[in-house]
NUVO-68914 format. One line per 10 residues: number of its first residue (from 1); for each residue x, y, z of C-alpha. Coordinates in nm, 2 decimals. Last residue first. Layout:
residues N
NUM) X:Y:Z; ...
END
This chain:
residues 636
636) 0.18:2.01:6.07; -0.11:2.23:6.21; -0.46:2.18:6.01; -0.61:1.91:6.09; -0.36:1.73:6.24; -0.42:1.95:6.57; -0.76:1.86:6.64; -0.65:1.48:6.56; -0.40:1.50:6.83; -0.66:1.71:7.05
626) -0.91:1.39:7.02; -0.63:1.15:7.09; -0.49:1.36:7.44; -0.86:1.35:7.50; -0.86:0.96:7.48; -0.53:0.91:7.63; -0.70:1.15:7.96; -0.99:0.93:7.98; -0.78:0.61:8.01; -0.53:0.75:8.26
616) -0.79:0.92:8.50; -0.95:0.56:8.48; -0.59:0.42:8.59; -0.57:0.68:8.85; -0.93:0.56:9.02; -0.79:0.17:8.94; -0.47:0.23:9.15; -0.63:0.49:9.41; -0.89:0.19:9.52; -0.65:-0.11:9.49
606) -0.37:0.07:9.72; -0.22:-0.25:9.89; -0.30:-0.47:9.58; -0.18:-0.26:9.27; 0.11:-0.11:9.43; 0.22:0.20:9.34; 0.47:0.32:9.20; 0.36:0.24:8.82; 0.08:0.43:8.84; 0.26:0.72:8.99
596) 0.49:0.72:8.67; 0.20:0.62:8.44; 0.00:0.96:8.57; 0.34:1.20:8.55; 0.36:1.07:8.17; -0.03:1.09:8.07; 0.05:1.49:8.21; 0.31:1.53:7.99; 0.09:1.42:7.72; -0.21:1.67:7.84
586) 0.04:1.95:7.79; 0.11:1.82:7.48; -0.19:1.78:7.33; -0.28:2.09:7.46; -0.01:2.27:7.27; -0.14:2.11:6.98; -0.48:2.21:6.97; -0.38:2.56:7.05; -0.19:2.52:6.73; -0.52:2.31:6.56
576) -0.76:2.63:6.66; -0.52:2.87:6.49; -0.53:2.71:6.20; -0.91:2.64:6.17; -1.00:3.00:6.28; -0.79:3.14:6.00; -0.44:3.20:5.89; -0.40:3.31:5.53; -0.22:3.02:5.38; 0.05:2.80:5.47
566) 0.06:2.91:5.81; 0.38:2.93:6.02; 0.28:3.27:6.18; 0.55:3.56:6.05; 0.71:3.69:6.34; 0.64:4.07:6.40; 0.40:4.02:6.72; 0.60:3.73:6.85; 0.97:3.98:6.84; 0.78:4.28:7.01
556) 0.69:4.02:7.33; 1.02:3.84:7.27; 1.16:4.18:7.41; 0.94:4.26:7.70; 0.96:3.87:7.80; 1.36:3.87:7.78; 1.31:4.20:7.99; 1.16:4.02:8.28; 0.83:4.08:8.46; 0.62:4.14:8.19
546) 0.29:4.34:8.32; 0.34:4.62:8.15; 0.43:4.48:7.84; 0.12:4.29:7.76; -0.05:4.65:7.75; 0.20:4.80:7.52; 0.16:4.43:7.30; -0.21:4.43:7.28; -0.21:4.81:7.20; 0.03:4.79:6.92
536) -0.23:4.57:6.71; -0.53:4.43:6.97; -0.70:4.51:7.25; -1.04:4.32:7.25; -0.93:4.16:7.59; -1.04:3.83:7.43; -0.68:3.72:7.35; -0.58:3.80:7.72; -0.70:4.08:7.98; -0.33:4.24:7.99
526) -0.28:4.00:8.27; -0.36:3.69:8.02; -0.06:3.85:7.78; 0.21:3.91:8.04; 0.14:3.54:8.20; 0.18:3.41:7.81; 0.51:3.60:7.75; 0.67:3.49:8.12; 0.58:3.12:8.05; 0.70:3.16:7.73
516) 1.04:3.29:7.90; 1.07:3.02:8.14; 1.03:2.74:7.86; 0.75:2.50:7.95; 0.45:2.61:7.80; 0.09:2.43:7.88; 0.20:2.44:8.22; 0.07:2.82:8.26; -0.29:2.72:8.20; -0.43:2.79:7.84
506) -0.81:2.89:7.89; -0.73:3.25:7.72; -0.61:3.07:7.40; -0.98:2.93:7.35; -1.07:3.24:7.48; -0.95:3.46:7.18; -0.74:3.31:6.97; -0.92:3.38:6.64; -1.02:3.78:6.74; -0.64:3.77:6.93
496) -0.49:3.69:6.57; -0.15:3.89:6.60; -0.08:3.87:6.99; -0.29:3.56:7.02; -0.14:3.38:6.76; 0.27:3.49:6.78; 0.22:3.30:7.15; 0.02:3.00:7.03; 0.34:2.93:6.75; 0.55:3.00:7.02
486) 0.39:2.67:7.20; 0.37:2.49:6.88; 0.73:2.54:6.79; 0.88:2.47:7.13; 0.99:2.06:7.09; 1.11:2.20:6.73; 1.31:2.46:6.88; 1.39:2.67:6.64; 1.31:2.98:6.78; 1.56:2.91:7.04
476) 1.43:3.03:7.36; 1.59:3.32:7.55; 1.74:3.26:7.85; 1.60:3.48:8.16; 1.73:3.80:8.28; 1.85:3.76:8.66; 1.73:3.89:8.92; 1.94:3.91:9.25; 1.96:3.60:9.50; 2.36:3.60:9.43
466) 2.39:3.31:9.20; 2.21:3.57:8.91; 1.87:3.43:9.01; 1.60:3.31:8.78; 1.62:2.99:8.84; 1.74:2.93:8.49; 2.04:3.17:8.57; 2.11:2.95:8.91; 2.15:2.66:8.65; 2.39:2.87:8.39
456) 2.58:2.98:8.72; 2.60:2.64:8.83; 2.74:2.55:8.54; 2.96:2.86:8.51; 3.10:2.73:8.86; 3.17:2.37:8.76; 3.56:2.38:8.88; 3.47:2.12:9.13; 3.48:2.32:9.43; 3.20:2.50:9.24
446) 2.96:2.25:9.16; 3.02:2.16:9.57; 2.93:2.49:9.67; 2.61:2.54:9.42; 2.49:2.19:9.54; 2.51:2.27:9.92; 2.30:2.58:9.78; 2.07:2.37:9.61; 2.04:2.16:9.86; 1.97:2.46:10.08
436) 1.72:2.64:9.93; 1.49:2.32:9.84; 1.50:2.27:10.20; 1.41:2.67:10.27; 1.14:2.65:10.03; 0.97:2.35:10.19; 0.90:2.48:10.51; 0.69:2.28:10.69; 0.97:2.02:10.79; 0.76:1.69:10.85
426) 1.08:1.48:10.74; 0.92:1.31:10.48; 0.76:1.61:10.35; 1.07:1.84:10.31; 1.31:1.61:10.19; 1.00:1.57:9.88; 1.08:1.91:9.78; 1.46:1.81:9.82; 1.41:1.50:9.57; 1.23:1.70:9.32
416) 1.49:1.97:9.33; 1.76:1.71:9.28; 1.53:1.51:9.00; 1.51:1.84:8.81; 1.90:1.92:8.88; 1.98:1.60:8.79; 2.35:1.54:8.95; 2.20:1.40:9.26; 2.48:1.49:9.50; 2.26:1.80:9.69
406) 2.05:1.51:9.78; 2.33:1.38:9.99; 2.46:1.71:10.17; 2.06:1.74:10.23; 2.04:1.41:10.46; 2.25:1.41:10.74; 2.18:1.82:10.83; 1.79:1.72:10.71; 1.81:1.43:10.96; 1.93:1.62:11.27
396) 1.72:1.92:11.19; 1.41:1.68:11.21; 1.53:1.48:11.54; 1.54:1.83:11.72; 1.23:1.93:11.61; 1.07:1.58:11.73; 0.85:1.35:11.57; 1.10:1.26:11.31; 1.31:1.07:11.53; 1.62:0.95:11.32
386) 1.70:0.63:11.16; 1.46:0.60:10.92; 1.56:0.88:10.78; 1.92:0.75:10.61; 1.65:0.42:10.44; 1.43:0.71:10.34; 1.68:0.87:10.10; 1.87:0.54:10.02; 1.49:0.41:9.90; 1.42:0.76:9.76
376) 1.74:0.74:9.52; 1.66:0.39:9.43; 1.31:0.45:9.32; 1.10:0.18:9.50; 0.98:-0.14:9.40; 0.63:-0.25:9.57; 0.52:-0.42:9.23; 0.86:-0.64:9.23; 0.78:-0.73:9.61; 0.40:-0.82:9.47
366) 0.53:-1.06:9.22; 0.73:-1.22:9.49; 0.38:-1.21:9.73; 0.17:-1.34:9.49; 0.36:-1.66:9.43; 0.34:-1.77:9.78; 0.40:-1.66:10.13; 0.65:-1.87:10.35; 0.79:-2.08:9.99; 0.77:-1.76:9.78
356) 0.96:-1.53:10.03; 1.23:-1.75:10.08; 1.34:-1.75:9.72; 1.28:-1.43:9.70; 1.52:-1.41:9.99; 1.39:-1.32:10.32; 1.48:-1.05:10.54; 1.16:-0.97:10.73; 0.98:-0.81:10.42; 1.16:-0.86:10.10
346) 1.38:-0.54:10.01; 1.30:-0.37:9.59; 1.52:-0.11:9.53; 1.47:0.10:9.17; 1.73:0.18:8.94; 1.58:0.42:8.65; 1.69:0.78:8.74; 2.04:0.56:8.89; 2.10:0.47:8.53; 2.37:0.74:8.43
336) 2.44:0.81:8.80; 2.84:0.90:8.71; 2.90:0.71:9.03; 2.88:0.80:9.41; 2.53:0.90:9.46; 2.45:0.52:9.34; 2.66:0.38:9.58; 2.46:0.51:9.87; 2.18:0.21:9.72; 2.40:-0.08:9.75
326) 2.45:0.00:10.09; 2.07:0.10:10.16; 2.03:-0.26:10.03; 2.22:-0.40:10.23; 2.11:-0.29:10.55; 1.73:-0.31:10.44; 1.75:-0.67:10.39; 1.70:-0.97:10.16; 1.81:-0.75:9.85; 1.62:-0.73:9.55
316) 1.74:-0.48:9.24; 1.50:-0.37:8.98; 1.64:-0.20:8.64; 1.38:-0.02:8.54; 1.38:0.10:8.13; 1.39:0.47:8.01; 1.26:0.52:7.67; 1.27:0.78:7.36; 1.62:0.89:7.47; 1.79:0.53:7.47
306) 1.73:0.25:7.71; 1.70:-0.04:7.43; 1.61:-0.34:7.69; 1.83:-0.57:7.57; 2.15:-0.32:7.46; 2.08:-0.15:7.81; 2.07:-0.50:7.94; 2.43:-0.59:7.79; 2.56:-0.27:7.89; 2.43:-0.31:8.28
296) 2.64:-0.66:8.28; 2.91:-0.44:8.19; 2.90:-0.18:8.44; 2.87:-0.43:8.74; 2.67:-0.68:8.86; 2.90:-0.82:9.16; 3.13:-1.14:9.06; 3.10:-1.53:9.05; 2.75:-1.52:8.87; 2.49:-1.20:8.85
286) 2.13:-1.27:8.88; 1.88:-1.21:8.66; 1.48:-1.23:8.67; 1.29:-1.11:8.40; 1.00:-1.43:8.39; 0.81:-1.26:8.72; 0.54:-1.51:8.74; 0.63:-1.68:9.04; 0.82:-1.98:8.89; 1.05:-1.73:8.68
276) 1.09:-1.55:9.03; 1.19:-1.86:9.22; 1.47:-1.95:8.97; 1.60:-1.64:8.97; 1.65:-1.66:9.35; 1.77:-2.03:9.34; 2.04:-1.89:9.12; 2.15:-1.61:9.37; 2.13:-1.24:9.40; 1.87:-1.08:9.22
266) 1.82:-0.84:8.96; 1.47:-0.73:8.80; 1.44:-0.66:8.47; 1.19:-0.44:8.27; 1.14:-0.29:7.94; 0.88:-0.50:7.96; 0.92:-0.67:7.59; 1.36:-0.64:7.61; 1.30:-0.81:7.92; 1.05:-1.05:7.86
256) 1.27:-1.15:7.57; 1.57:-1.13:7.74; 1.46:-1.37:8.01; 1.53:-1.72:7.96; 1.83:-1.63:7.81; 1.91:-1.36:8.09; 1.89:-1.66:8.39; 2.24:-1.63:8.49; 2.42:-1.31:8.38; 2.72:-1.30:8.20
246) 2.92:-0.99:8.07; 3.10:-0.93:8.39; 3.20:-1.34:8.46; 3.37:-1.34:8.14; 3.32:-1.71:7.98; 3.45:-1.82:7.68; 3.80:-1.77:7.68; 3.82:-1.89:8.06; 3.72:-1.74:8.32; 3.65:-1.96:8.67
236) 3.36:-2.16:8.68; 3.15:-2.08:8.99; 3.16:-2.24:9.35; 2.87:-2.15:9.59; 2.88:-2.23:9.98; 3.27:-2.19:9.95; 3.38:-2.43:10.24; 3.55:-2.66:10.05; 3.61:-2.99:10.24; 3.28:-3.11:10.17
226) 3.21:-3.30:10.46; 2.89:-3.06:10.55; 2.78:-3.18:10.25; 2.55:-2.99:10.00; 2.76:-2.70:9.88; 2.62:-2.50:9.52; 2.75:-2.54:9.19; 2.75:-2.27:8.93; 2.82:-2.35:8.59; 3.02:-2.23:8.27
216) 2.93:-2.09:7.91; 2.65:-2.24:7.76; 2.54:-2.12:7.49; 2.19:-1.96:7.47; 2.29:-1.65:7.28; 2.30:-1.41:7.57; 2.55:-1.62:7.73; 2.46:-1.93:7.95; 2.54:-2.06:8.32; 2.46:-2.44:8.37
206) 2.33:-2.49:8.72; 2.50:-2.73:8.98; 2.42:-2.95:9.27; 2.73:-3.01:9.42; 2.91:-3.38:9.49; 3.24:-3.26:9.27; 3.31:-2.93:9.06; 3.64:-2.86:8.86; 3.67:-3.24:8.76; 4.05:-3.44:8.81
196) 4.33:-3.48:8.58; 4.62:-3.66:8.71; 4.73:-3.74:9.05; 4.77:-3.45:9.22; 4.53:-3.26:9.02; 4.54:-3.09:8.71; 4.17:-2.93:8.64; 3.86:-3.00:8.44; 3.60:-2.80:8.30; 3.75:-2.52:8.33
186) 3.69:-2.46:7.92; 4.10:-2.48:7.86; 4.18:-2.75:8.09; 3.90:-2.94:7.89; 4.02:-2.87:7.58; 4.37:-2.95:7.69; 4.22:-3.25:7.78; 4.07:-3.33:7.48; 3.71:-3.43:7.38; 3.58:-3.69:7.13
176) 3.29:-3.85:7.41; 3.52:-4.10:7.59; 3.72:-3.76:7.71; 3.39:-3.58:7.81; 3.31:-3.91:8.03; 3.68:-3.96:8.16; 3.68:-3.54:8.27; 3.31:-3.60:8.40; 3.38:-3.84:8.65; 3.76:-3.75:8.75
166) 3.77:-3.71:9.15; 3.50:-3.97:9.21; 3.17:-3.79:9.36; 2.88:-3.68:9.10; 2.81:-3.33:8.96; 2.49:-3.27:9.00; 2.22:-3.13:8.73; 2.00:-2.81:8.70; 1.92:-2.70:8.30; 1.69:-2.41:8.40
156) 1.37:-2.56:8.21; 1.45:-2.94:8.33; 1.51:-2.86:8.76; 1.13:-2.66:8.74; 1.00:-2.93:8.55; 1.13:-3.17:8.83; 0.97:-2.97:9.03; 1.11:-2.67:9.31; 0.93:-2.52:9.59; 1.24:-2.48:9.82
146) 1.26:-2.80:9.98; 1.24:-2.98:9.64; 1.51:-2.83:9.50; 1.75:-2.89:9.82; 1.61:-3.27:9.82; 1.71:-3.32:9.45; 2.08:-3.24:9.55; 2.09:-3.43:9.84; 1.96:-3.78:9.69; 2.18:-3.71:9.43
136) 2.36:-4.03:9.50; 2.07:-4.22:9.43; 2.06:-4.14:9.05; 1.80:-3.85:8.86; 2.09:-3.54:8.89; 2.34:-3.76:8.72; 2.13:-3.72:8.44; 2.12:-3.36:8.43; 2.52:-3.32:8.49; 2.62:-3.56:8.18
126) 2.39:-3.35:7.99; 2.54:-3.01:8.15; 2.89:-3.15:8.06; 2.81:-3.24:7.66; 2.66:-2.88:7.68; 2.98:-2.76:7.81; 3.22:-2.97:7.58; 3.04:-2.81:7.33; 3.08:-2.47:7.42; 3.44:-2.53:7.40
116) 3.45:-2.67:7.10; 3.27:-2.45:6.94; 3.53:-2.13:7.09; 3.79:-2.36:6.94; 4.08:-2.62:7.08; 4.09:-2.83:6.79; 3.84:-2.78:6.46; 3.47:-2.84:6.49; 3.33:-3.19:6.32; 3.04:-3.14:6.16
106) 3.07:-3.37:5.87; 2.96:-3.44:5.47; 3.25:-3.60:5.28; 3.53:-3.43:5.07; 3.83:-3.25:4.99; 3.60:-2.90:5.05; 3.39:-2.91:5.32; 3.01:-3.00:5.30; 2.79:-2.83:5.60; 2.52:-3.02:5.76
96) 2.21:-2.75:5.81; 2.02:-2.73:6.11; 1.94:-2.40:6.12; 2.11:-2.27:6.38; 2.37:-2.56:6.37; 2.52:-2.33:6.05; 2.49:-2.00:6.20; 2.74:-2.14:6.42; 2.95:-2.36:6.15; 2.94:-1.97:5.99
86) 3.08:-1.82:6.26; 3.34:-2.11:6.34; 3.47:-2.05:5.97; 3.48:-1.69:5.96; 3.67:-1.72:6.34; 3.48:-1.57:6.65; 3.42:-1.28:6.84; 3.11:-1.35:6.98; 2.95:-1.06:6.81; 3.19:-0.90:6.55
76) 3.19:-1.30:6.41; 2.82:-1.34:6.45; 2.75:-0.97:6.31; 3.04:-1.09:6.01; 2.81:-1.40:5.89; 2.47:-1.22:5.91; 2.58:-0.95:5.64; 2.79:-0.66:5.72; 2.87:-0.30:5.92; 3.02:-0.15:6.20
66) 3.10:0.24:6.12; 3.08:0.34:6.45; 2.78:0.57:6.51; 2.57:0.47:6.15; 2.61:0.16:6.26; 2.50:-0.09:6.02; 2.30:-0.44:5.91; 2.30:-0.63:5.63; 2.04:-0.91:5.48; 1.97:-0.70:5.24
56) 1.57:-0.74:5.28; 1.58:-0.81:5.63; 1.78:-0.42:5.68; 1.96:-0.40:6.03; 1.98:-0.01:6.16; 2.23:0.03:6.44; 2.23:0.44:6.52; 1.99:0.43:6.86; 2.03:0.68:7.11; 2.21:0.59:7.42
46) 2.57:0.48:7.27; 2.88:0.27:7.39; 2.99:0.08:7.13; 2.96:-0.26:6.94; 2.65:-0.39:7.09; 2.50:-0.07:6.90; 2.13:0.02:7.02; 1.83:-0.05:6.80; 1.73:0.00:6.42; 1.54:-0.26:6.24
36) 1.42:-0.20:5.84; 1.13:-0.26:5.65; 1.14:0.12:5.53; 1.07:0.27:5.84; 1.21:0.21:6.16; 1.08:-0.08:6.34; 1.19:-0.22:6.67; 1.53:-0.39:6.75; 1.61:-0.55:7.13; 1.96:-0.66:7.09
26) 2.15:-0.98:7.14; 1.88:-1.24:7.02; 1.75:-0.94:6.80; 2.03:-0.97:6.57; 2.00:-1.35:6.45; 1.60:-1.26:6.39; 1.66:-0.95:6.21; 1.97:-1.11:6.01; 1.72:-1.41:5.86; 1.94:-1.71:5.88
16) 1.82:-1.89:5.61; 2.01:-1.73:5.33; 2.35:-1.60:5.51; 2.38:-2.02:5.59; 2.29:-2.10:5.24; 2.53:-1.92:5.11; 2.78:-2.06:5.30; 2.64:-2.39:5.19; 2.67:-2.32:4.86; 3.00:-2.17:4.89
6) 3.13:-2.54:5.06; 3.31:-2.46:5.36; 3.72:-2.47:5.33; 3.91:-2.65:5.60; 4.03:-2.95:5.39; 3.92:-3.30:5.52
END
């Protein structure tokens, strides 16, 4: 048989494999416009989305790196395979029997290839599952059973046993077409004294699968205390297609939960995901053979799409405070690209989830995911623990342990936040002084780094000059589209106060969020505001006198000689839909804060305050919806 594919199967194959669908089993796509996809690159690093995939064209490309193709070459790019194996892939897919060239109808896969190799796994994990049902497994079936598991249970995560006999599975997979070298090559089987012998013997194992459903290796866990390996779990070791820091056990059973939640939750062994899926929490990972690491975060960013427009949780559960306030002091370590969206999740008394479903029930796993706490305040609290708050002494103790390491939070919003919070935890009434000194402890450090005109740019923003003098503020861009309504409102009241008037009045200081507006706005109000009946020159003399910085005295002159943004004359109706707008975004910001507390707490220990701030939620979408269509009407 020649090597060549029949064209009218090939095109076949780019026919019926729709690229969307193909796609979106690596990488979470939503809609863009145009019937086309767009999501995160698998091919590059990258936070905001440049891949677009178009159904119609069967194509997809990346704008950020230039990838680009049909079905055929994303399979290839993908899993890093031949033309021919890529389209024998897409090929089982569908179901289609591909003709080659020279003759015959067949599907058998060429020598020693990635195919091959996945097919000697799947022929392994058979041979594994029905091992599972026979007397000797006796062990293996008890250890499910024990810890809440069904035969249903064992079926949807592929469990099986490998049998005694030193070379079991290596004569079965070699009866069934196989090599050996094929079977050296997939880890499979191994060179022992004697000959060929399996990897794993008398073990309960679990198949291990790559984003794409394939399976890749297994894990097999001890049973016999005469097992004369010790290891209590045993994983395949690498081979060409498996990489331990790209693979994470359970994620094809739960990337589409994932990628739908924008949620996953980590855990540490297989009975662990296991116990989770059962539970009702179907985005349970766990890492296999090697700590989840940089890598296996890529491959969920790609799932979950974490770009700009979205921040995903990534959950970890530990069976004990210790380690997880080790895990968690990593995170100040690192670059802390994710660490605003890690949260720590420790089962009460150190169980396992595993553990924790079989003492307490279903509930009680799904309610250890609700109880998730931010990762920063989890290491925070974890440090506090240790110290007694009740006494002065004990207080200064903990904030002297405690601020070096919120001064390492890189996010100077979330650092400030973090330090305001200090405060509280640790019963300290003074607030400002806290606040004061991480950011100080932050200053010194920014500088020992050789970040001194950063912190200078940050101290600028706080309105000091580094030195606790003044400082002029920044001055907004004007074309600032995230600004536009807000300085819009601004140019209205000082040139249309008779149509601003108390409407614009009502605005509350957090309905602009650049320093400077802020400023121009508390300059106006003071002056008696929109309805003061001031107006022309007057308005602005009177508005100056109370600005407090000379950014605000100057963008006060600039506002009143900017030309308003209206298409025609501007009247009531125009004005009215730009103090609509800046509403509507005040009011959104405050929808944000709202979900963020909703979603830490927990909605069975705080029932009452969950379902009160979920009715706060509901009535403020529908007044955020009423200003939106306020603001349509005649703002753009």
């Amino acid at each position: 048989m020649a090597g060549r594919i029949r064209e009218s199967d090939i095109a076949q194959v780019r026919e019926r494999n729709r690229i969307d669908e193909v796609v979106g089993e690596y990488v979470a796509l939503r809609r863009a416009g145009g019937g086309a996809f767009k999501g995160l690159c698998p091919f590059h690093e990258e936070k905001t989305p440049s891949f677009n995939v178009r159904p119609t064209h069967g194509t997809f490309h990346c704008f950020g790196c230039g990838e680009g193709g049909d079905v055929i070459k994303f399979v290839m790019q993908i899993e890093h395979l031949g033309f021919v194996e890529a389209v024998e892939r897409l090929a089982d897919r569908i179901g289609l029997r591909l003709t080659y060239e020279g003759g015959g109808t067949s599907v058998r896969r060429d020598r020693g290839t990635r195919l091959r190799l996945v097919e000697a796994h799947k022929a392994a994990q058979a041979f594994y599952a029905e091992q599972l049902t026979t007397p000797e497994a006796e062990a293996a079936r008890k250890f499910l059973t024990e810890r809440g598991f069904d035969q249903a249970a064992w079926t949807k995560f592929g469990c099986g046993f490998a049998p005694g006999g030193w070379d079991r599975l290596t004569k079965h997979l070699l009866r069934s077409g196989f090599e050996l070298s094929e079977l050296y090559k997939a880890q499979l089987s191994k060179e022992g004294r004697r000959g060929p012998i399996d990897r794993f013997h008398r073990r309960l194992v679990w198949p291990i699968k790559d984003r794409g459903g394939d399976i890749v290796g297994f894990g097999a866990r001890r049973l016999f205390d005469d097992d004369p390996i010790q290891a209590k779990y045993l994983n395949t070791s690498e081979s060409p297609i498996y990489k331990k820091s790209q693979v994470l056990f359970g994620l094809d059973l739960a990337k589409r939960e994932i990628a739908r939640r924008h949620q996953v939750v980590v855990v540490e062994g297989y009975t662990d995901v296991m116990a989770m899926h059962e539970a009702g929490v179907p985005t349970a990972v766990a890492s296999s053979g090697t700590a989840f690491g940089e890598e296996h975060m890529r491959v969920l960013r790609q799932i979950m799409m974490d770009d700009d427009t979205f921040r995903g949780e990534v959950i970890f559960t530990f069976d004990g405070d210790e380690a997880g306030q080790k895990a968690a002091l990593k995170a100040f370590e690192g670059d802390q690209t994710f660490a605003g969206q890690t949260y720590i999740a420790v089962a009460p008394d150190g169980m396992d989830p595993c553990e924790l479903r079989l003492a307490k029930g279903d509930a009680a796993v799904r309610d250890l995911v609700a109880r998730r706490i931010p990762l920063f305040e989890f290491a925070i609290r974890s440090l506090l623990s240790e110290y007694d708050l009740d006494s002065v002494d004990g207080q200064v103790a903990a904030l002297q342990r405690t601020v070096p390491l919120v001064a390492q939070i890189k996010d100077r919003a979330k650092r400030d936040g973090y330090a305001a919070k200090l405060a509280w935890w640790v019963g300290w009434q003074d607030e400002a002084m806290v606040v004061r000194r991480v950011r100080e402890t932050a200053g010194a450090a920014g500088r020992g780094n050789g970040t001194r005109r950063a912190a200078r740019s940050g101290a600028a923003r706080n309105g000091t000059n580094g030195g606790g003098r003044p400082a002029r503020l920044e001055r907004p861009d004007p074309r600032d589209p995230d600004l536009r309504a807000q300085r819009e409102a601004l140019k209205a009241a000082l040139q249309e106060p008779a149509l601003a008037g108390p409407e614009y009045d009502a605005l509350p200081e957090d309905a602009f969020v650049h320093p400077a507006y802020v400023g121009v706005h508390r300059a106006i109000v003071k002056a008696g505001g929109a309805s003061s009946g001031l107006t022309g020159p007057a308005l602005i003399e009177a508005a100056a006198e109370h600005a407090e910085d000379p950014t605000v005295v100057s963008l006060l002159s600039e506002l009143a000689v900017e030309p308003l943004r209206s298409k025609a004359e501007p009247d009531v109706r125009y004005v009215s839909s730009v103090l609509a707008a800046v509403q509507e975004n005040l009011v959104g910001r405050q929808i944000g804060e709202l979900k963020s507390r909703l979603q830490r707490l927990s909605p069975v220990d705080a029932a009452e305050e969950y379902r009160a701030l979920f009715g706060d939620l509901v009535a403020l979408e529908q007044y955020r919806k009423a200003l939106r269509e306020q603001a349509m009407g005649g703002w753009d």
